[in-house]
C-alpha positions as CSV (number, residue, x, y, z in Angstrom):
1,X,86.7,123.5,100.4
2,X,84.7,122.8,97.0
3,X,82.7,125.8,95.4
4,X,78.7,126.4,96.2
5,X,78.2,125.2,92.3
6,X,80.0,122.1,92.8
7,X,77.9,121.2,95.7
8,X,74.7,122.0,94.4
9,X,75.7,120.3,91.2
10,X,77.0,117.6,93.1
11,X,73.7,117.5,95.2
12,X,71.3,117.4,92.2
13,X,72.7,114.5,90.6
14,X,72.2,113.0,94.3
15,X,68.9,113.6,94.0
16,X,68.1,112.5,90.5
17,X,65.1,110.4,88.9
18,X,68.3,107.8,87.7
19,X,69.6,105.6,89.8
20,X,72.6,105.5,87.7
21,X,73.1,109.5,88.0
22,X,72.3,108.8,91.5
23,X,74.8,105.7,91.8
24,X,77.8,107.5,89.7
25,X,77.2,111.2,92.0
26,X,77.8,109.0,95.3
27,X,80.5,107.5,94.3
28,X,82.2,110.9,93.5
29,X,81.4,112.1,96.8
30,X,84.2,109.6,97.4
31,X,86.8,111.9,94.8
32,X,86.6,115.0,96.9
33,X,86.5,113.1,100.5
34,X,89.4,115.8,102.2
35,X,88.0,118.9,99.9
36,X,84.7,119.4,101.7
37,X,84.4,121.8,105.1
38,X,83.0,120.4,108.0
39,X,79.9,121.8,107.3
40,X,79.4,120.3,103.8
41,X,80.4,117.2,105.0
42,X,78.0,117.1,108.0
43,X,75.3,118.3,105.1
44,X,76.4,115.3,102.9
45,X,76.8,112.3,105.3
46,X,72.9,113.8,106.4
47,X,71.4,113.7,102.9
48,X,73.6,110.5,101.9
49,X,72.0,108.8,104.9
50,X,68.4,109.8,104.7
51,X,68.4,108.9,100.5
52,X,69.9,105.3,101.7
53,X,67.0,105.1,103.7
54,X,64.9,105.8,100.9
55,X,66.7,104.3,98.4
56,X,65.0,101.6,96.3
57,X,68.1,100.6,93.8
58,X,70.6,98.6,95.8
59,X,73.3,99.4,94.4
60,X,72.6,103.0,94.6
61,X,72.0,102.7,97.9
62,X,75.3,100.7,98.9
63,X,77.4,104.0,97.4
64,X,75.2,106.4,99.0
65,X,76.3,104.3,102.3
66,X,79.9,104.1,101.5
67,X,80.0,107.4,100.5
68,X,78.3,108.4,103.5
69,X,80.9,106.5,105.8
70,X,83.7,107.4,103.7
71,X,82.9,111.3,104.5
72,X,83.1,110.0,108.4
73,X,86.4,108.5,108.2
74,X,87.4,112.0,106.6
75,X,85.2,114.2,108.7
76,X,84.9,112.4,112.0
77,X,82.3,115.2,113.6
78,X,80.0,114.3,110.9
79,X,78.8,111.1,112.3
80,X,76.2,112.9,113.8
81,X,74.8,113.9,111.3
82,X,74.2,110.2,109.8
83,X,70.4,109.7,109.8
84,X,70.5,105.7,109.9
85,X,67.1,105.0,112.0
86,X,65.1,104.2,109.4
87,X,67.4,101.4,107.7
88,X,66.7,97.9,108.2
89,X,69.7,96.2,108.8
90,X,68.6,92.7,107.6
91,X,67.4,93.9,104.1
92,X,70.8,95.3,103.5
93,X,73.6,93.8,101.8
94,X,76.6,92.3,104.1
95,X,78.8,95.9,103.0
96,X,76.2,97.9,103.4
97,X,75.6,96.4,106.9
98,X,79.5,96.9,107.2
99,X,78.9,100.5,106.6
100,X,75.6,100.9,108.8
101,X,77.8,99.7,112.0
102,X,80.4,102.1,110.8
103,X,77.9,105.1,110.9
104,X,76.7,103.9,114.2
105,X,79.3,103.7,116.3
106,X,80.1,105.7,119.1
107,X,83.4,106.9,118.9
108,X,85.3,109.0,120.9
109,X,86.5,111.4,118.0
110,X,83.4,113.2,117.5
């Protein structure tokens, strides 16, 4: 499991005004895919999700997504947490569309 500081760290560059801070800090989500608890990874697939939704930088938004379902394939019980509603699936890109059915379907490992 990765330290509180490295999560909040790791969460603040999520967050930033940049999208490349923002672009770069998703795609090291990615890094530490088995290091995070259950918990953090439920936290992280529901933040990644609801800042994709938000998200006005595509290419931000695409590594928020595949960081997102990348923490799934890891963490299978935090599926749930993916907050995926408010996307619009035709003004995504065809991978992030890839990774939007990813996130939303059922499976039985949850």
């Amino acid at each position: 499991m990765i330290d509180d500081a490295t999560l909040s760290e790791l969460i603040s560059r999520l967050t930033s005004a940049q999208d490349r801070d923002r672009e770069e800090a998703a795609d090291s989500v990615t890094d530490l895919t088995t290091a995070y608890s259950s918990d953090q990874a439920r936290r992280l697939v529901s933040m990644l999700t609801r800042l994709a939704a938000g998200e006005s930088n595509p290419v931000s938004r695409e590594a928020q997504l595949h960081a997102a379902a990348e923490l799934v394939e890891w963490h299978p019980a935090a599926r749930a947490a993916a907050e995926i509603g408010s996307l619009d699936p035709a003004a995504l890109s065809p991978s992030e569309q890839e990774y939007l059915e990813f996130l939303a379907a059922p499976h039985a490992d949850q």
